[in-house]
C-alpha positions in Angstrom: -77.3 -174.6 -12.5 -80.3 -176.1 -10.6 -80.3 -178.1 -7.5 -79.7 -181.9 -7.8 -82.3 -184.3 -7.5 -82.4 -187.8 -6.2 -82.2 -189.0 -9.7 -78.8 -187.1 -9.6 -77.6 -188.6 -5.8 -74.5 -190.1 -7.2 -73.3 -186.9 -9.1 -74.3 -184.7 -5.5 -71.9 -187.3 -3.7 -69.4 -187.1 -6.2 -68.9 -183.4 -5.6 -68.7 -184.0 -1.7 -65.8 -186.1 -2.2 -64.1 -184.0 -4.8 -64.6 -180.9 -2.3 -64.5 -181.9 1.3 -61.5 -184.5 0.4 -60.7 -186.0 3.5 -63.2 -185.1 5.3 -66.2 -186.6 3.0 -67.2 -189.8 4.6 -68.8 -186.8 7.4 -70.2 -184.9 4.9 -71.6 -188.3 3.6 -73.0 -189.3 7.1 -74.2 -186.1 8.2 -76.6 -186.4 5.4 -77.6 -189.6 5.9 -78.4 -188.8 9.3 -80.5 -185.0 8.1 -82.4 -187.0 6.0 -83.5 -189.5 8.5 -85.6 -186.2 10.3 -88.4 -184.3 9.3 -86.8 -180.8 10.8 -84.3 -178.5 9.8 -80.7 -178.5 11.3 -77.3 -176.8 10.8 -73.9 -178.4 10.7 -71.7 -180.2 8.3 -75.0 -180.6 6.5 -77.5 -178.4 6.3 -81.0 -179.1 5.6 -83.7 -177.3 5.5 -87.3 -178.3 5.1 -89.9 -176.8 2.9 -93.5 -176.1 3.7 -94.8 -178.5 1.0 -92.5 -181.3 2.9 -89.6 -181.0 0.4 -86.0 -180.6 1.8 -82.4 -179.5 0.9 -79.6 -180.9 1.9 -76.2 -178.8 1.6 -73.2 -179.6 2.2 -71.3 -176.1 2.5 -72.4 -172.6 1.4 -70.6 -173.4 -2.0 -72.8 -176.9 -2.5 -76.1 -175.7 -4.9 -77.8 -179.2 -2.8 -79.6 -181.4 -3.1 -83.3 -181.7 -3.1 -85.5 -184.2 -2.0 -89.1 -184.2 -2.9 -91.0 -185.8 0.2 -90.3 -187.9 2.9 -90.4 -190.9 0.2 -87.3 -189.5 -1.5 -85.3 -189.0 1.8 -86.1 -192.5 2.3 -85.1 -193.4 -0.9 -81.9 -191.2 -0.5 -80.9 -193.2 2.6 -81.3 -196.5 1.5 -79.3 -195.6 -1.3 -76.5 -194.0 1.1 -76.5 -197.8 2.9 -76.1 -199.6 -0.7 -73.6 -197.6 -2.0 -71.2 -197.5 1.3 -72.5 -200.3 3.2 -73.4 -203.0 0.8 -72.3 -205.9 2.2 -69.3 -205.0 3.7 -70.6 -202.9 6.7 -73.9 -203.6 8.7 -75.1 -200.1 9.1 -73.4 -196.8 7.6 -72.7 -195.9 11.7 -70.5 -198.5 10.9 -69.3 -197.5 8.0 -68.8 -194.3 9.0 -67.0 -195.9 12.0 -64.6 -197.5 10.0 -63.7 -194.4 7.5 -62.9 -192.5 10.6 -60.9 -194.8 11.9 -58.7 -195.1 8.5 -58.8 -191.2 8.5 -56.9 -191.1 11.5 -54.7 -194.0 10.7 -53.6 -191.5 8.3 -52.8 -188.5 9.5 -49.2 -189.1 11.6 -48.6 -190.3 7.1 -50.6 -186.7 6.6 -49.2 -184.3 9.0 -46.4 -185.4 10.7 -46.5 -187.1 13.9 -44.9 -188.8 16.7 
């Protein structure tokens, strides 16, 4: 299978939160935040930038990515991002992500065991 393109976003996120389960809403905002640059980086997401402007975004060495066209697409891909998670619940998906860390660690004495 090819890469996923923009057209495909929601299928790409789907598999994010299938494979990085808890973890996700990172995944998810790391790629938000790639796609807001023009360079490549390494991390939870990787992306990489093509000579002819294109870019992939990964989101683990098993993830086939993502592909963005041009800097219209990555634009395109973000305001989706904000739609999707913010919509009108959350004013910015720093926020968002904010919020889904704070639930995450609600979580975890439930998770793991805790004090």
């Amino acid at each position: 299978m090819g890469r996923w393109t923009l057209d495909e976003v929601d299928q790409w996120l789907s598999w994010i939160h299938r494979h990085h389960n808890e973890f996700d809403y990172r995944y998810v905002y790391f790629a938000y935040l790639a796609a807001g640059v023009s360079v490549s980086r390494q991390g939870e997401i990787t992306m990489t930038v093509n000579p002819d402007g294109s870019c992939l975004l990964q989101a683990g060495a098993d993830d086939r990515g993502l592909l963005l066209a041009d800097g219209q697409e990555r634009e395109r891909f973000t305001e989706h991002l904000r739609r999707r998670y913010c919509g009108d619940r959350y004013p910015s998906m720093q926020a968002w992500e904010a919020a889904q860390h704070e639930d995450f660690l609600d979580e975890v004495p439930w998770r793991f065991g805790g004090r």
